[in-house]
C-alpha positions as CSV (number, residue, x, y, z in Angstrom):
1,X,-21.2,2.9,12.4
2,X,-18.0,3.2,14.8
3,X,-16.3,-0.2,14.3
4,X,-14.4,0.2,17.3
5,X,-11.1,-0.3,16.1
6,X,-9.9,2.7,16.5
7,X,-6.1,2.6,17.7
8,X,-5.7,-0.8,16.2
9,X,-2.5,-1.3,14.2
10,X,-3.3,-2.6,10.3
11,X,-0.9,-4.2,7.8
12,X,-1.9,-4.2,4.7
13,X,-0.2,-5.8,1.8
14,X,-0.1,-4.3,-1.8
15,X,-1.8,-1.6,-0.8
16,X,-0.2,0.5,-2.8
17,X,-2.9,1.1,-5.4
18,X,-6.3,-0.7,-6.3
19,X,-8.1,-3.1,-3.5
20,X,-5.2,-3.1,-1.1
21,X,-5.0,0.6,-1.1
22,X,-8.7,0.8,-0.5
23,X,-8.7,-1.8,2.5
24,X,-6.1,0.9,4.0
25,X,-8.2,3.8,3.3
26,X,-10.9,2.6,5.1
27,X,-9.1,1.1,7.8
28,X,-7.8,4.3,8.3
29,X,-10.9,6.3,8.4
30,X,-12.2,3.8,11.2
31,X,-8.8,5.0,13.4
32,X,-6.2,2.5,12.7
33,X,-2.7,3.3,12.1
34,X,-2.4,1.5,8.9
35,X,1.2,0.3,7.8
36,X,1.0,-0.1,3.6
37,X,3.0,-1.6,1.8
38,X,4.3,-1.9,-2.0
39,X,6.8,-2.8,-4.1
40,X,7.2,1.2,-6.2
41,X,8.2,3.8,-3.5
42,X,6.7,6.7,-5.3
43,X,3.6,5.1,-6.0
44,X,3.6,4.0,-2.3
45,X,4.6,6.9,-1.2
46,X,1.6,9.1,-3.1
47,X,-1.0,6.5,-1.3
48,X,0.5,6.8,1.9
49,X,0.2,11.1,2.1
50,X,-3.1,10.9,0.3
51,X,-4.3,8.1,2.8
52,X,-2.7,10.4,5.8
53,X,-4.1,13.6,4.2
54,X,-8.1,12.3,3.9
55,X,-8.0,10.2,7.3
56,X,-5.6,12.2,9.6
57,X,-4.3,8.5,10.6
58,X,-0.4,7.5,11.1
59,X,0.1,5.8,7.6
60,X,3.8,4.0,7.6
61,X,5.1,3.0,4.5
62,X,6.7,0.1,3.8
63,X,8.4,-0.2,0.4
64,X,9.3,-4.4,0.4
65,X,8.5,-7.2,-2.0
66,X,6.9,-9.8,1.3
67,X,7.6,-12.9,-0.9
68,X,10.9,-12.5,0.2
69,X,12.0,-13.2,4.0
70,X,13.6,-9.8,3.8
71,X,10.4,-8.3,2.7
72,X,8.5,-9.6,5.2
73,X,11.5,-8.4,8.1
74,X,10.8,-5.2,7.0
75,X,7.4,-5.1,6.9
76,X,7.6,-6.3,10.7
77,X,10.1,-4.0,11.9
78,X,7.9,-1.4,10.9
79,X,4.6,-3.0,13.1
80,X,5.6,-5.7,15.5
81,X,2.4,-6.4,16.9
82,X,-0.7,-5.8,14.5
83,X,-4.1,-6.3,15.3
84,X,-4.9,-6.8,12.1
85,X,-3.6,-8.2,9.0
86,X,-5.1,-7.8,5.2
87,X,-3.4,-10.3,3.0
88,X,-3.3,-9.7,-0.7
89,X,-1.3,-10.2,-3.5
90,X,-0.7,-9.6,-7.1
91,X,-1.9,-12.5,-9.3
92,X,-0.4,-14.5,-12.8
93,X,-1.6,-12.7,-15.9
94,X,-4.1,-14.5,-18.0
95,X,-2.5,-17.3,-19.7
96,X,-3.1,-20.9,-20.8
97,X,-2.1,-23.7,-18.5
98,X,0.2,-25.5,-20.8
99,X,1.9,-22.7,-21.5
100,X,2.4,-22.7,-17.7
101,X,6.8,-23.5,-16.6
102,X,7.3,-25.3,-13.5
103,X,8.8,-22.3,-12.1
104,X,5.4,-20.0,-13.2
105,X,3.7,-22.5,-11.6
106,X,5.8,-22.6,-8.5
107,X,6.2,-19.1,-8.3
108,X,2.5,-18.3,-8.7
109,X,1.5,-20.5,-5.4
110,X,4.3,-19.0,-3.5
111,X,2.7,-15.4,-4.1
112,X,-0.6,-15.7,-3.7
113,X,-0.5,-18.7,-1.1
114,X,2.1,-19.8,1.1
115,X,3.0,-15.4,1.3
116,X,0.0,-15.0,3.1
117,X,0.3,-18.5,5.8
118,X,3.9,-17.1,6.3
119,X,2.5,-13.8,7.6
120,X,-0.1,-15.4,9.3
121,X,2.3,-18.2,11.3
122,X,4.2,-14.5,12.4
123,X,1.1,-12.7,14.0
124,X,-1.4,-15.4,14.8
125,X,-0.3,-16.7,18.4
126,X,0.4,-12.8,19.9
127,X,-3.0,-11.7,18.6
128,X,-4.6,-14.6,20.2
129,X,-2.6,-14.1,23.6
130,X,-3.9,-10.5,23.1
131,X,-7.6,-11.3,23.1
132,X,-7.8,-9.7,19.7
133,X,-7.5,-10.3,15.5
134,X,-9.1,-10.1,12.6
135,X,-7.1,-11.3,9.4
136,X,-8.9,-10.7,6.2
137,X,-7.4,-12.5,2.7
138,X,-8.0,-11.1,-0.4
139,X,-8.3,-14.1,-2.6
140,X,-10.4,-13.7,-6.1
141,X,-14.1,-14.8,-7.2
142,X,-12.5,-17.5,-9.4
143,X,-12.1,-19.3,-6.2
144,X,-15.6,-20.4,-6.2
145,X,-16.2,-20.1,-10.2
146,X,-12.5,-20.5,-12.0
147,X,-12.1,-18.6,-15.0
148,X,-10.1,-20.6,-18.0
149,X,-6.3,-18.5,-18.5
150,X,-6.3,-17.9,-14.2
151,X,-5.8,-21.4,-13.8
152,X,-2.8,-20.5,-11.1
153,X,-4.5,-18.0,-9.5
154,X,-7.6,-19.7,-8.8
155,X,-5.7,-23.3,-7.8
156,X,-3.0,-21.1,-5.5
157,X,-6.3,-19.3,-3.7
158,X,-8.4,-22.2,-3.4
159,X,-5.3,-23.5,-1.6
160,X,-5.1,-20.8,0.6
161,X,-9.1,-20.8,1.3
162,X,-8.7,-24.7,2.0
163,X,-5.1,-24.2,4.3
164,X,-6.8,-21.8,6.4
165,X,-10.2,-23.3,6.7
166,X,-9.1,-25.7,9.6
167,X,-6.9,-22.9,11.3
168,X,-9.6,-20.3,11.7
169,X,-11.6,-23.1,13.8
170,X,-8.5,-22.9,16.0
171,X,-8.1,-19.3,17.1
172,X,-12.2,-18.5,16.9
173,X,-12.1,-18.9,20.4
174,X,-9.1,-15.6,21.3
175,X,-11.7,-13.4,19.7
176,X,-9.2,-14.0,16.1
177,X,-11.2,-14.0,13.2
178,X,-9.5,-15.5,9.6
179,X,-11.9,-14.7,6.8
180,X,-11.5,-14.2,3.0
181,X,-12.7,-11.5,0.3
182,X,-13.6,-12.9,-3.2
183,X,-13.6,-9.8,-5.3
184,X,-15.3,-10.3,-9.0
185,X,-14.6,-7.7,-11.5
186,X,-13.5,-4.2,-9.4
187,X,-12.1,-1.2,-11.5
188,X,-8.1,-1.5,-11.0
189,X,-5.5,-1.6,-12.6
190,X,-5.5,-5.1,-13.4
191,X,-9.1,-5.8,-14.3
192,X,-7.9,-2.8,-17.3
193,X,-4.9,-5.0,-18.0
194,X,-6.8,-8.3,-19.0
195,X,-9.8,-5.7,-20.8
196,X,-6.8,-4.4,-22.9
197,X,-5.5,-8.2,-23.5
198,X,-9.2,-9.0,-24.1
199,X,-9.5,-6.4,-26.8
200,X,-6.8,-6.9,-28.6
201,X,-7.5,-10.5,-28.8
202,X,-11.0,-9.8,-29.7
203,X,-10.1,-6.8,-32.6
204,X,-12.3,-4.3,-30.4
205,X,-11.6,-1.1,-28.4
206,X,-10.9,-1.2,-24.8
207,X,-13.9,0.3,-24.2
208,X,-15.8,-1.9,-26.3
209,X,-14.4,-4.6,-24.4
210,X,-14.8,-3.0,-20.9
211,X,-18.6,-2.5,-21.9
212,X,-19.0,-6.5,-23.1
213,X,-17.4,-7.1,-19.6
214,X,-19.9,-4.9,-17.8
215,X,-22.8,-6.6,-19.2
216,X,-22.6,-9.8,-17.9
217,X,-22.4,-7.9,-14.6
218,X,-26.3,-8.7,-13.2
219,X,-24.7,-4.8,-11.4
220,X,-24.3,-3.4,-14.6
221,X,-21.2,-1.8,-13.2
222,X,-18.2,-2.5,-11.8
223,X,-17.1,-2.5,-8.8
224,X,-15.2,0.3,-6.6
225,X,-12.3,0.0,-4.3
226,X,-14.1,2.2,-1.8
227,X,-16.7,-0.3,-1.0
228,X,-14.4,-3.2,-1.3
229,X,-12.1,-1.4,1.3
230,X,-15.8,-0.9,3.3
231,X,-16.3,-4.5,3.5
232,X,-12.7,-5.6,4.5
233,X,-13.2,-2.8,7.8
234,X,-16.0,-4.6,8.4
235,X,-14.4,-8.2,9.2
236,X,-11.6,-6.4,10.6
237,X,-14.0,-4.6,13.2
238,X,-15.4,-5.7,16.9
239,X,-19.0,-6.3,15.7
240,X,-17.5,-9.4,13.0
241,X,-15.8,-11.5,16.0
242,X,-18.4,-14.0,15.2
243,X,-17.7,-14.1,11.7
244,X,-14.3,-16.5,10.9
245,X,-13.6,-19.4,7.9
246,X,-16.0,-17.8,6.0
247,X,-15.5,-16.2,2.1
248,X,-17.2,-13.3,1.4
249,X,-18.3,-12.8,-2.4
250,X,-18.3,-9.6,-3.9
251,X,-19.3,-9.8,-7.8
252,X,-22.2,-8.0,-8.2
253,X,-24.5,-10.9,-8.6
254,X,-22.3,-12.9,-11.4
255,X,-22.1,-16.1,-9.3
256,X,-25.5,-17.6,-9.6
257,X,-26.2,-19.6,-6.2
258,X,-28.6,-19.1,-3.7
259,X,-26.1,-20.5,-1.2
């Protein structure tokens, strides 16, 4: 399917590696010029000639932590004016809430909330003057069913999902679409991390663990960045402008709901 966004400009955040990175890879292979962006310059770098190398898209990189003002001036001097704008953001380790500082707590919300309505206040009003957007937050399946020890993940997401409810109604009309990705358990980095911490915990091996893990999966399996990053070019394309304030659940049929 041509998504006909070809020659649309895509920042993507943390897209150095795992969903991000996917997200740019197929943004790329649809005919954007994706700008990436992360905070290790080799790592960045590596995803930004493999993305060029497979796509034959203009892939900028953009080495910037965009919690930081600084960050996020960067990240803009690199694409002024882009059509499209994937949100994401590393989130809190596992951890009990009262072991939780003010600061953790403060911190936590800043990165994977008020980062992405920052960005958003930037590019919102020219992509509406332009007749054209499509911003897609990557937000977490614990938004819809919290998991105990991501306590300030799933509270900082829910916030953003709430914030940005009401502004999506706003801009539906300028052809800007605001919608959100809820990714269960995808094979990255981070879904290895809490495995390991899992399996220590637990006295088992980490494949033991990831196994356990894969079983409550109603998939069987988890998920890929590839199709993750197929879903995200999806929203981002012309044939989702009629798709905004909406969360889109990828889990592989863990959430039981028929709604």
């Amino acid at each position: 399917m041509d998504l006909g966004i070809a020659g649309r400009k895509a920042i993507v955040c943390a897209s150095s590696k795992g969903l991000g990175k996917g997200c740019a890879m197929k943004l790329a292979e649809a005919g954007c010029e994706v700008i990436i962006n992360g905070r290790n310059e080799a790592v960045l770098k590596a995803a930004a000639d493999e993305i060029a190398k497979a796509t034959k898209a203009k892939v900028t990189a953009v080495a910037a932590d965009v919690s930081t003002p600084e960050g996020q001036a960067k990240l803009f001097a690199a694409c002024t004016s882009p059509d499209i704008l994937v949100n994401n953001n590393g989130g809190p380790p596992f951890k009990d809430f009262r072991e939780l500082t003010r600061q953790q707590m403060i911190d936590g919300v800043i990165a994977n909330m008020i980062v992405a309505i920052e960005l958003i206040q930037k590019v919102i009003d020219p992509m509406a003057q332009r007749g054209f957007g499509r911003i897609v937050n990557i937000t977490s399946s614990s938004v819809k069913a919290p998991l105990a020890g991501l306590d300030l993940s799933s509270g900082a997401r829910a916030g953003l999902t709430a914030f940005l409810a009401g502004v999506a109604r706003t801009v539906a009309d300028k052809n800007v679409t605001i919608n959100n990705l809820l990714p269960g358990p995808f094979d990255t980095d981070r879904l290895r991390s809490n495995i390991k911490t899992t399996a220590q915990k637990m006295g088992k091996t980490e494949d033991e663990a990831a196994k356990a893990r894969m079983a409550t999966v109603p998939a069987k399996r988890f998920g890929t960045a590839e199709e993750f990053g197929a879903a995200c070019a999806f929203l981002c394309s012309t044939h989702a402008g009629y798709i905004t304030g909406q969360n889109l659940l990828l889990d592989g049929g863990i959430f039981p709901a028929a709604f």
